[in-house]
C-alpha positions as MATLAB code, in Angstrom:
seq = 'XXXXXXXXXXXXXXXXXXXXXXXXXXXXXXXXXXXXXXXXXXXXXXXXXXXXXXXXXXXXXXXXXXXXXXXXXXXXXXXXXXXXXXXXXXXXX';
ca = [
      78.402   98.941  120.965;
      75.466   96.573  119.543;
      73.059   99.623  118.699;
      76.113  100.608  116.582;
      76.709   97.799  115.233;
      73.026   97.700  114.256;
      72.996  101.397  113.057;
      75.824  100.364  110.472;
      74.250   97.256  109.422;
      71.153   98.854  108.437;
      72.647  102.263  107.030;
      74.808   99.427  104.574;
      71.533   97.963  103.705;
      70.169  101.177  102.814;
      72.708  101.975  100.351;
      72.855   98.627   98.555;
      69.135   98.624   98.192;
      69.570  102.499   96.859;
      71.783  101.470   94.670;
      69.914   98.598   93.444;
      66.938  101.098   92.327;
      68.679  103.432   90.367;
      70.312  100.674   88.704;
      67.565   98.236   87.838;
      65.076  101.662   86.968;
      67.827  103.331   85.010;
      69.011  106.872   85.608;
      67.885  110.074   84.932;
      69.752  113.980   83.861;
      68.668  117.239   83.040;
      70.398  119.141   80.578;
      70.859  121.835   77.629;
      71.364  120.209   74.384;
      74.190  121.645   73.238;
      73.996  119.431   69.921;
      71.479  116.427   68.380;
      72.926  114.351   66.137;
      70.141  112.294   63.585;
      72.695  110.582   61.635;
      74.834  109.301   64.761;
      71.657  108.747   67.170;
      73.716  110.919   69.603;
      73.076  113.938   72.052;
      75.370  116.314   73.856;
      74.513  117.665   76.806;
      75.017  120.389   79.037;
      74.892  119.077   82.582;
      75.647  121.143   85.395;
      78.552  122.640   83.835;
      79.849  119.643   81.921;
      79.328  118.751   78.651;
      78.226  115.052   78.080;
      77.716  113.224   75.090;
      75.482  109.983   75.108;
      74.401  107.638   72.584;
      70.584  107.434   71.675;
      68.284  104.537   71.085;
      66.437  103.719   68.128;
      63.241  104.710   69.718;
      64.735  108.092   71.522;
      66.074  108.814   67.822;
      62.683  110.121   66.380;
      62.679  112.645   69.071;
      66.297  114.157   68.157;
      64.891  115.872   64.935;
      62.550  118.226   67.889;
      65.452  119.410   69.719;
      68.140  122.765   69.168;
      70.935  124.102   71.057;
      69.877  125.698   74.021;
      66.833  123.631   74.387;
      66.377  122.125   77.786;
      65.542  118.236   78.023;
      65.407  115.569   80.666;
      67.094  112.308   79.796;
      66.722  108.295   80.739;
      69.447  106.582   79.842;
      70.982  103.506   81.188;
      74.954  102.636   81.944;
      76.727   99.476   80.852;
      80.137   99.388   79.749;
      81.618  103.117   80.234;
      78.646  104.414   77.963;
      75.357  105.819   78.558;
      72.808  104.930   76.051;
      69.397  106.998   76.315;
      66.126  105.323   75.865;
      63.833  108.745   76.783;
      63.871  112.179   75.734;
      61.851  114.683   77.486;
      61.911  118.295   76.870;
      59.188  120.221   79.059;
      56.378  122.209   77.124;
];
């Protein structure tokens, strides 16, 4: 019953401190742009069958000009608030 108990406690730990990474590091998605908006600093995405649409930084901006439908890209963004804002756009050469 202890080495259970112990098995638990650390498998909990494991999962907050997971959890802790990806938030404090930011997240990460690969995608198809499906569209790049300049004017609205926003990007739609194709991600594993779903389309997602996240708002871009300032800095990230300059790099929406690159990208066209179809194009595949790797995202950072973060999560606050219901919306995902990207701060990195990488699209492999």
């Amino acid at each position: 019953m202890r080495s259970l108990r112990t098995i638990l406690m650390v498998a909990l730990a494991l999962i907050a401190f997971t959890a802790g990474v990806a938030t404090a590091g930011g997240m990460k998605a690969a995608g198809e742009v499906v569209k790049a908006d300049t004017t609205g600093k926003s990007i739609v995405l194709n991600v594993d069958g779903k389309q997602v649409t996240m708002t871009v930084s300032d800095q990230a901006a300059q790099t929406l000009a690159n990208l066209k439908p179809g194009d595949k890209v790797t995202v950072s963004y973060e999560e606050a608030g219901g919306k995902q804002t990207v701060s990195a756009i990488e699209k492999p050469m």
